[in-house]
C-alpha positions in Angstrom: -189.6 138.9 64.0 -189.2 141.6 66.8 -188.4 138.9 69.4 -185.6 137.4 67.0 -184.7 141.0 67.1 -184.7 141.7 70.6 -183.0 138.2 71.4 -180.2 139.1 69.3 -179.6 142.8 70.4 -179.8 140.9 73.9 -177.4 138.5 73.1 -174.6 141.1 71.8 -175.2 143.4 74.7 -174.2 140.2 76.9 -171.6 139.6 74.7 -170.3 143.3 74.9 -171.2 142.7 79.1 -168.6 139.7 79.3 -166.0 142.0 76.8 -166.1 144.8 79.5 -165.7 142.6 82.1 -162.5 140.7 80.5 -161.2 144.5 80.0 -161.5 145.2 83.9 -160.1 142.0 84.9 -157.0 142.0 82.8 -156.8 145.9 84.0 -157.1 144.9 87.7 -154.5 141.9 87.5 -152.7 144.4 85.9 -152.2 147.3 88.3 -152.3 144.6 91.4 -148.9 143.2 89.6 -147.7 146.9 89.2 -148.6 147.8 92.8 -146.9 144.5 94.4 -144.0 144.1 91.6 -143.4 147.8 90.6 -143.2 148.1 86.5 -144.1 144.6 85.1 -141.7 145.5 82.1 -138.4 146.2 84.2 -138.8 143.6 87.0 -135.6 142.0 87.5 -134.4 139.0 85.7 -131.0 136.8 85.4 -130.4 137.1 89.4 -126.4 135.2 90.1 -123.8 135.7 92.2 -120.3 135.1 92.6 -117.4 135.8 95.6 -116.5 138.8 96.5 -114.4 140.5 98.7 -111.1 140.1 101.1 -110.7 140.0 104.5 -106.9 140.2 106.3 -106.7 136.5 105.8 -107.1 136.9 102.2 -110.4 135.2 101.9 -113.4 136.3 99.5 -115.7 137.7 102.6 -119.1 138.6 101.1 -120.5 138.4 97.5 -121.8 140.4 94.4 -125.0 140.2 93.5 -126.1 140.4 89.6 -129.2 141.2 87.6 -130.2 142.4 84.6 -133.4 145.0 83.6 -134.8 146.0 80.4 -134.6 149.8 81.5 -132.3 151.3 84.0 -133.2 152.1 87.8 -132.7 154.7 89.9 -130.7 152.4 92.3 -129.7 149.3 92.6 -130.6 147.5 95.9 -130.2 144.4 97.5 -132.5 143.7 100.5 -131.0 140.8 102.9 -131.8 139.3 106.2 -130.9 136.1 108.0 -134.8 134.9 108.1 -136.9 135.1 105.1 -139.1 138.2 104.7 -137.4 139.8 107.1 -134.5 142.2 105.3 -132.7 144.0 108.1 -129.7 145.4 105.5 -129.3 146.8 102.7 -127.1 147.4 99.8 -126.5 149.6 97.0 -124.5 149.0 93.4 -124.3 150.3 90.1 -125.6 149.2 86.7 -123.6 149.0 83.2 -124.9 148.9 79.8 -123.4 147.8 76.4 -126.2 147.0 74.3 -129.8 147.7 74.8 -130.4 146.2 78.4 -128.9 146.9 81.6 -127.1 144.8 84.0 -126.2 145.8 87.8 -123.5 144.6 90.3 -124.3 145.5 93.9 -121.2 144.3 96.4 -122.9 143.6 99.9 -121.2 145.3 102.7 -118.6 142.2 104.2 -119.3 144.3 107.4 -123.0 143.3 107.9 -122.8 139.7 106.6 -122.3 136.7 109.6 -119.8 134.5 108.0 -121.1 130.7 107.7 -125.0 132.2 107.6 -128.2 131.5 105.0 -129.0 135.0 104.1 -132.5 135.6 102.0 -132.3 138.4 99.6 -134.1 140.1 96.9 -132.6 142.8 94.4 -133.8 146.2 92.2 -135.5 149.5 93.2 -138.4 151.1 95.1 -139.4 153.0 92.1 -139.9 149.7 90.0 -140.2 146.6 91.6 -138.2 144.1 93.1 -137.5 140.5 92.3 -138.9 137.0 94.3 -137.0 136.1 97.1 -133.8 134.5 96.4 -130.9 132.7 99.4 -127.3 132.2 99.9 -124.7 130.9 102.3 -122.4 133.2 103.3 -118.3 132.5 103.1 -116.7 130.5 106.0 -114.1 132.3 107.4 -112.5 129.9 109.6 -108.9 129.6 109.1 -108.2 125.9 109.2 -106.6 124.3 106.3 -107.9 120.9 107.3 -112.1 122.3 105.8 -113.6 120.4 103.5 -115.5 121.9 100.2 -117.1 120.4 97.3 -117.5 122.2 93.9 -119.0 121.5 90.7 -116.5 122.5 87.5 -117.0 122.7 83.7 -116.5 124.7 80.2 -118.7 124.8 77.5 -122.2 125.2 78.7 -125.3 126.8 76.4 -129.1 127.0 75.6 -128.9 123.9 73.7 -128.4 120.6 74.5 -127.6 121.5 78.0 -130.7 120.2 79.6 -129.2 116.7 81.6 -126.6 119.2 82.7 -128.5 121.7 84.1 -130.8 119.0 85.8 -127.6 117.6 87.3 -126.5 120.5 88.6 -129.9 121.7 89.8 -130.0 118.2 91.8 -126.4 118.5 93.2 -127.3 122.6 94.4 -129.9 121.3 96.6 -128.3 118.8 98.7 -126.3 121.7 100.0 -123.7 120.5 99.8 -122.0 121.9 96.7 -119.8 125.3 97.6 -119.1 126.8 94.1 -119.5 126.3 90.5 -116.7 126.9 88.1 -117.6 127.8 84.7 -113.7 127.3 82.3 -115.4 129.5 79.5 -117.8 129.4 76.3 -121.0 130.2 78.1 -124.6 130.3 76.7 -123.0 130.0 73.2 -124.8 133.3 72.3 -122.7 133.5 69.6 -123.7 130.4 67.7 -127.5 131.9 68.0 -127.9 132.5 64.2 -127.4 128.9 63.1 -130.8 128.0 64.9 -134.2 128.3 63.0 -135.7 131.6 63.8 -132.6 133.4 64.2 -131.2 132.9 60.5 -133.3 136.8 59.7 -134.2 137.6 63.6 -131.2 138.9 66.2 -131.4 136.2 68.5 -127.7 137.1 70.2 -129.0 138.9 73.1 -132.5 137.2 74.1 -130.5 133.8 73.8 -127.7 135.6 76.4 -130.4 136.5 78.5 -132.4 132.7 78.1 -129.3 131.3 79.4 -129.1 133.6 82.6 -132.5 133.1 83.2 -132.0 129.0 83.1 -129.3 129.2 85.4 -130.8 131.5 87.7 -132.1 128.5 89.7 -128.9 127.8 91.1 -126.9 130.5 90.1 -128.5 132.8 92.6 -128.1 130.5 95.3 -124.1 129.3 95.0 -121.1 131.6 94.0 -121.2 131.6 89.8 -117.5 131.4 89.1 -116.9 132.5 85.0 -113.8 132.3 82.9 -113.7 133.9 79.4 -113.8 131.4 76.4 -113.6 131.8 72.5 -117.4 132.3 72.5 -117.4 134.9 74.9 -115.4 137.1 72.3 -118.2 138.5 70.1 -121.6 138.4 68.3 -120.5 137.2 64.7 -123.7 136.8 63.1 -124.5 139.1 59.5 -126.8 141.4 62.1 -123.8 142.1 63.9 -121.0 142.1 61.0 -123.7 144.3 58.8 -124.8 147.1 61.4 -121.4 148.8 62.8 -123.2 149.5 66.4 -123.6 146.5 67.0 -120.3 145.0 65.9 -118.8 148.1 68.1 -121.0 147.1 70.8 -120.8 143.3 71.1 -117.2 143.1 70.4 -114.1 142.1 72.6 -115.7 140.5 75.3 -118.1 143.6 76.2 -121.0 141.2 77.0 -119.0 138.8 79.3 -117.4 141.8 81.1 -120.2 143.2 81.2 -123.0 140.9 82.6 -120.4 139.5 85.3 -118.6 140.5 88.6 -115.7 138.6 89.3 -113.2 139.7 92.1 -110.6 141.3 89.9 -110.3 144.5 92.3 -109.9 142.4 95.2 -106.2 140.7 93.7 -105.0 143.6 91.8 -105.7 142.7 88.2 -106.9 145.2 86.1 -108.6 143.4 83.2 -111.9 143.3 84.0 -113.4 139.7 84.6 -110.6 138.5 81.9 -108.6 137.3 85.2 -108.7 137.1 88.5 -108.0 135.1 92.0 -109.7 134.8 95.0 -109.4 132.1 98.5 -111.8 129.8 99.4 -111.6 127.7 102.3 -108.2 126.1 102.0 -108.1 126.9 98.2 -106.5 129.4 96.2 -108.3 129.9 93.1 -106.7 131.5 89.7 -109.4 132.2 87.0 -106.8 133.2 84.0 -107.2 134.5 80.4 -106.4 131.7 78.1 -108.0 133.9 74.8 -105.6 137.0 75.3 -103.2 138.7 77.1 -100.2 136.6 76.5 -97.6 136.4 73.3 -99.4 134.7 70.6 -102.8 134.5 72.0 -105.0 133.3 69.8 -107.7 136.1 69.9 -105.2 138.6 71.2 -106.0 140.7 68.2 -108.6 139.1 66.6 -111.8 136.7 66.9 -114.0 137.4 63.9 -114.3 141.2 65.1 -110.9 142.7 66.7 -110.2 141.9 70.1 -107.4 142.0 72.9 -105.8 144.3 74.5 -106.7 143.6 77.9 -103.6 143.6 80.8 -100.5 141.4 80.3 -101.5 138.6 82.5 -97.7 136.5 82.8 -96.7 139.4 85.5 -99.7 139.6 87.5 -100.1 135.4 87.4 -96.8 135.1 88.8 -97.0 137.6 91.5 -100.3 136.3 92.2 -98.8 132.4 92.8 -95.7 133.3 95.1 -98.7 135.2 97.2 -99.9 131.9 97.1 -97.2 129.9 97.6 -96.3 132.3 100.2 -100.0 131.5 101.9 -99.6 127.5 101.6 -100.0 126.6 105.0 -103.1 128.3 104.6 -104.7 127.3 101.2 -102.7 124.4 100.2 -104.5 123.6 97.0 -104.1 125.8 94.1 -106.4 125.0 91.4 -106.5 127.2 87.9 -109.8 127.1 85.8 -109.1 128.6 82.1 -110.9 127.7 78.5 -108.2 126.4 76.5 -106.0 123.1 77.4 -102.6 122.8 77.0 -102.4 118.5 76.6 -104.9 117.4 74.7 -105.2 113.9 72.6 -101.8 114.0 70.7 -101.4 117.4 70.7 -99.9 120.6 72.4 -101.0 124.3 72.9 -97.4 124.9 72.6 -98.0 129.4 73.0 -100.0 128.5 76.4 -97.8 125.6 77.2 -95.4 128.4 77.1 -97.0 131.1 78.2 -98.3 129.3 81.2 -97.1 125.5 82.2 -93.4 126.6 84.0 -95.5 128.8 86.4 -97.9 126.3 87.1 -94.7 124.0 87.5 -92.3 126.2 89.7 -95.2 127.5 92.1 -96.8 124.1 92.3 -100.5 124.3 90.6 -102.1 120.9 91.8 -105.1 121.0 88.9 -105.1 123.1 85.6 -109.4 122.5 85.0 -110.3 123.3 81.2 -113.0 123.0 78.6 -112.8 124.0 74.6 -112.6 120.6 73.5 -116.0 119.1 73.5 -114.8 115.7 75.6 -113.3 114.7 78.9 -109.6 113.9 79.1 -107.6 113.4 82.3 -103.6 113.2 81.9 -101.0 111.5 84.1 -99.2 114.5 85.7 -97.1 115.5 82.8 -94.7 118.7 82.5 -92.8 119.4 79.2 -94.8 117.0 77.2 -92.6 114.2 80.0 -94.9 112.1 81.6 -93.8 111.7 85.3 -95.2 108.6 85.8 -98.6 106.6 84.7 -98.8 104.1 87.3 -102.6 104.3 88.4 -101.4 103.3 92.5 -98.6 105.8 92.7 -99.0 108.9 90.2 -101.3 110.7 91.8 -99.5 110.0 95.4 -97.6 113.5 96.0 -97.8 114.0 92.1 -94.6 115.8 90.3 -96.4 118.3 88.1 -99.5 119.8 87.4 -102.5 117.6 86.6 -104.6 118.7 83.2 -107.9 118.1 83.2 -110.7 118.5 80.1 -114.2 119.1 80.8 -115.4 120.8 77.9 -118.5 118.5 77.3 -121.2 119.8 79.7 -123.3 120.5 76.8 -124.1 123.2 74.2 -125.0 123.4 70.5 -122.1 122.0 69.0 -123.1 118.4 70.9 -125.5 117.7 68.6 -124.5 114.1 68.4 -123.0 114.3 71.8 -124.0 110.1 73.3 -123.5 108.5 69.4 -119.8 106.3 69.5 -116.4 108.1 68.8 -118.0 111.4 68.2 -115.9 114.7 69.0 -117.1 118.7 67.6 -113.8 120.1 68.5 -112.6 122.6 65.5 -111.9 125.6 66.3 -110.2 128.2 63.4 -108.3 130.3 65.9 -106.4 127.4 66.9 -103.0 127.1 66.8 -103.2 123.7 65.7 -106.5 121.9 64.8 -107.9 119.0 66.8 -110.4 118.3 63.3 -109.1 114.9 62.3 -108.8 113.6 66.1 -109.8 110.2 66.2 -110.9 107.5 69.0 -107.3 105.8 70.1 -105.6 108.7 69.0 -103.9 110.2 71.8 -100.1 111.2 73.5 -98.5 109.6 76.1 -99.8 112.0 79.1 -103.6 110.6 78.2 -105.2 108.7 81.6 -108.2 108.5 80.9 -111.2 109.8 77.8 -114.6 110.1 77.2 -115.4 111.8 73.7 -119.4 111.2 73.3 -120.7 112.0 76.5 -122.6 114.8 78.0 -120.4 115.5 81.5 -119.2 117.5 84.3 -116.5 117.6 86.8 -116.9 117.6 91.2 -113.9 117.9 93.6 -114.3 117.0 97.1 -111.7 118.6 98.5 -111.3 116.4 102.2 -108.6 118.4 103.9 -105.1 119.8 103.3 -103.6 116.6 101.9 -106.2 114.6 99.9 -109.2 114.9 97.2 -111.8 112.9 95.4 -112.0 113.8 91.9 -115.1 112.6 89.8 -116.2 113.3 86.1 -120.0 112.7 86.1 -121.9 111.4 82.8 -124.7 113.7 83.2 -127.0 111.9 81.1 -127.5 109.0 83.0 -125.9 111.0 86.8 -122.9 108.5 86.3 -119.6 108.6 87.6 -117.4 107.6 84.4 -113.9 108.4 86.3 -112.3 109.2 89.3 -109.1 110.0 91.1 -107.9 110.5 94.5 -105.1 113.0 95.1 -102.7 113.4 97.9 -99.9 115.0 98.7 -97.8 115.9 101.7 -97.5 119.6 102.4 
């Protein structure tokens, strides 16, 4: 009996031995983390960046960096060099918070970036911890009007339903040969968190915001993350918002969009935020423009499903900005505009933002108006004033007469749910003007080229030089082109 005694005080002392040594190990792993990676709880996360800058030409010369952190830092650093370990410059930001975690912008100096050069980075603070190393190609500054660029364009993408899209895009980033993403509003669908199981009782608007930025932050930190504010983007509706006013104060009126994101909207004069903005690329002027607000009967001008609006009067600023750009056509002789909410689409018209917006896009000669909102692909004829100008496939896109509207608004999100199944379309919206519910397969206005309701897809432009582009609209499903223009025009 005293051996089965002994044996078993033996076998819990081992058993307390092994404990003691799992303690220390997970204690070691521990502080070796802290002492490589600074505070494991506040390491940086959601890492994108976007254009930035303006040089005397008028192009976008360097770039904004983003991050988010549970707690704030002390500062917030970017550490960059032209080989990889080796950070030769530095840069310092600022950080904003609207809810509980905290998101910084740092601008790098345009003085200490080579144009044309791969430049490895890593972002946050001494005090607690930076991120992995992270790479991007600076902006060509040549001024030749001839360049080429590719770019990748969309609205509409979220958490759900989203993954042949963001394996598409994550394919097309590393060829190296894409220059920019363009993101036409409703992003991460945030907003739509509570209709998901777990999030019905749990406040899931924030940590599916940040799963989002952490998904894209494969390629987002590696090409120029180009955002345009959607309905989505407007406010956290769920009962944990309605019910507890700090948070409907807090994630109200596009707070989270402006917040987490740095367009260039100091660099062109307009002072609204991220709301809208321009910037030059290469031999492209780009207009990112407000298609929620700040225009006469807006639909969320005053109200989403928490008050909203008030942001600058865009109409002013979007014409000045156009006969700069006009003015600048030898230089950047494409102007392309990127906004949420079409104007042509199946047999109807946005007749406030026809109005608000299509005789500028006419009189200062806007080559591509690039949308999402409806959950399909639609490419019109060019059309102005509801006329079609002319639909023959060999000559309409020849030195076209108007503005050409294109729909991109299925790259995938939660409301796809039977995105791939025949004639299927998730389109209502109740802040619309008119409702595209009862749109049907066949059903569509004179200015309609081209459809595809039931796919899961995105749009690339190859621009080739000053007088010609390839236009695609890739089924990302099956990595498919479905359609495809080319566009030129004499300058």
């Amino acid at each position: 009996m005293e051996e089965l005694y002994r044996d078993i005080n033996n076998l819990k002392l081992y058993i307390i031995l092994i404990y003691i040594m799992y303690i220390f190990i997970c204690f070691f792993l521990f502080f070796q983390n802290v002492l490589v990676n600074g505070n494991t709880q506040n390491n940086p996360t959601q890492v994108h960046i976007a254009l930035a800058g303006k040089n005397y030409y008028g192009l976008a010369n360097t770039m904004a960096i983003s991050w988010s952190t549970i707690n704030d830092t002390q500062t917030h650093l970017i550490k960059y060099g032209i080989s990889p370990g080796n950070y030769t410059s530095i840069s310092n930001g600022h950080s904003q918070q609207y809810y509980e975690t905290f998101h910084h912008h740092t601008v790098l100096s345009s003085s200490l970036l080579q144009p044309n050069t791969r430049y490895y980075y890593k972002v946050g603070d001494e005090i607690e911890g930076y991120s992995k190393e992270f790479s991007f190609l600076s902006p060509n500054l040549i001024q030749d009007p001839n360049q080429s660029s590719t770019f990748l364009v969309f609205g509409d993408l979220g958490v759900w339903y989203s993954e042949d899209t963001m394996s598409y895009i994550n394919k097309e980033v590393n060829t190296g040969e894409i220059d920019l993403i363009l993101h036409a509003g409703d992003i991460s669908y945030a907003d739509d968190s509570f209709l998901h199981l777990g999030c019905i009782t749990h406040f899931c608007y924030e940590s599916t915001y940040d799963n989002y930025m952490n998904i894209i932050e494969e390629w987002a930190s590696k090409i120029p993350y180009m955002t345009a504010p959607g309905n989505h983007e407007a406010d956290c509706h769920d009962v944990a918002c309605l019910t507890d006013p700090i948070r409907r104060d807090k994630l109200s009126n596009f707070t989270a969009y402006n917040t987490r994101f740095r367009m260039p909207s100091e660099e062109c004069n307009s002072n609204a935020l991220n709301m809208h903005y321009s910037f030059n690329y290469k031999n492209i002027h780009f207009i990112a423009i407000d298609s929620e607000t700040g225009y006469p009967n807006a639909p969320l001008e005053k109200r989403y499903i928490l008050p909203c609006g008030g942001f600058q009067e865009q109409l002013k600023w979007l014409e000045e900005d156009l006969m700069t750009a006009n003015a600048n056509h030898e230089e950047q002789p494409w102007i392309f505009v990127y906004g949420h909410r079409p104007i042509y689409q199946g047999n109807n018209i946005d007749v406030n933002l026809q109005s608000a917006m299509e005789e500028l896009f006419y009189k200062y000669n806007v080559d591509i108006y690039f949308t999402g909102h409806v959950h399909s692909y639609e490419r019109t004829w060019p059309t102005y004033q509801g006329e079609v100008l002319s639909t023959d496939p060999n000559t309409a896109y020849i030195n076209p007469l108007s503005t050409i509207y294109l729909i991109l608004g299925g790259a995938g999100n939660d409301e796809m749910k039977d995105a791939n199944i025949p004639d299927f379309i998730n389109v209502y919206d109740p802040t619309d003007e008119f409702s595209y519910k009862n749109y049907s397969k066949g059903d569509y206005g004179p200015w309609s080229a081209s459809v595809d309701l039931h796919h899961f897809g995105i749009g690339k432009v190859n621009v080739i030089n000053s007088t010609t582009l390839k236009f695609d609209y890739i089924q990302t499903s099956i990595d498919q082109v479905y359609d495809s223009i080319v566009i030129q025009k004499n300058n």
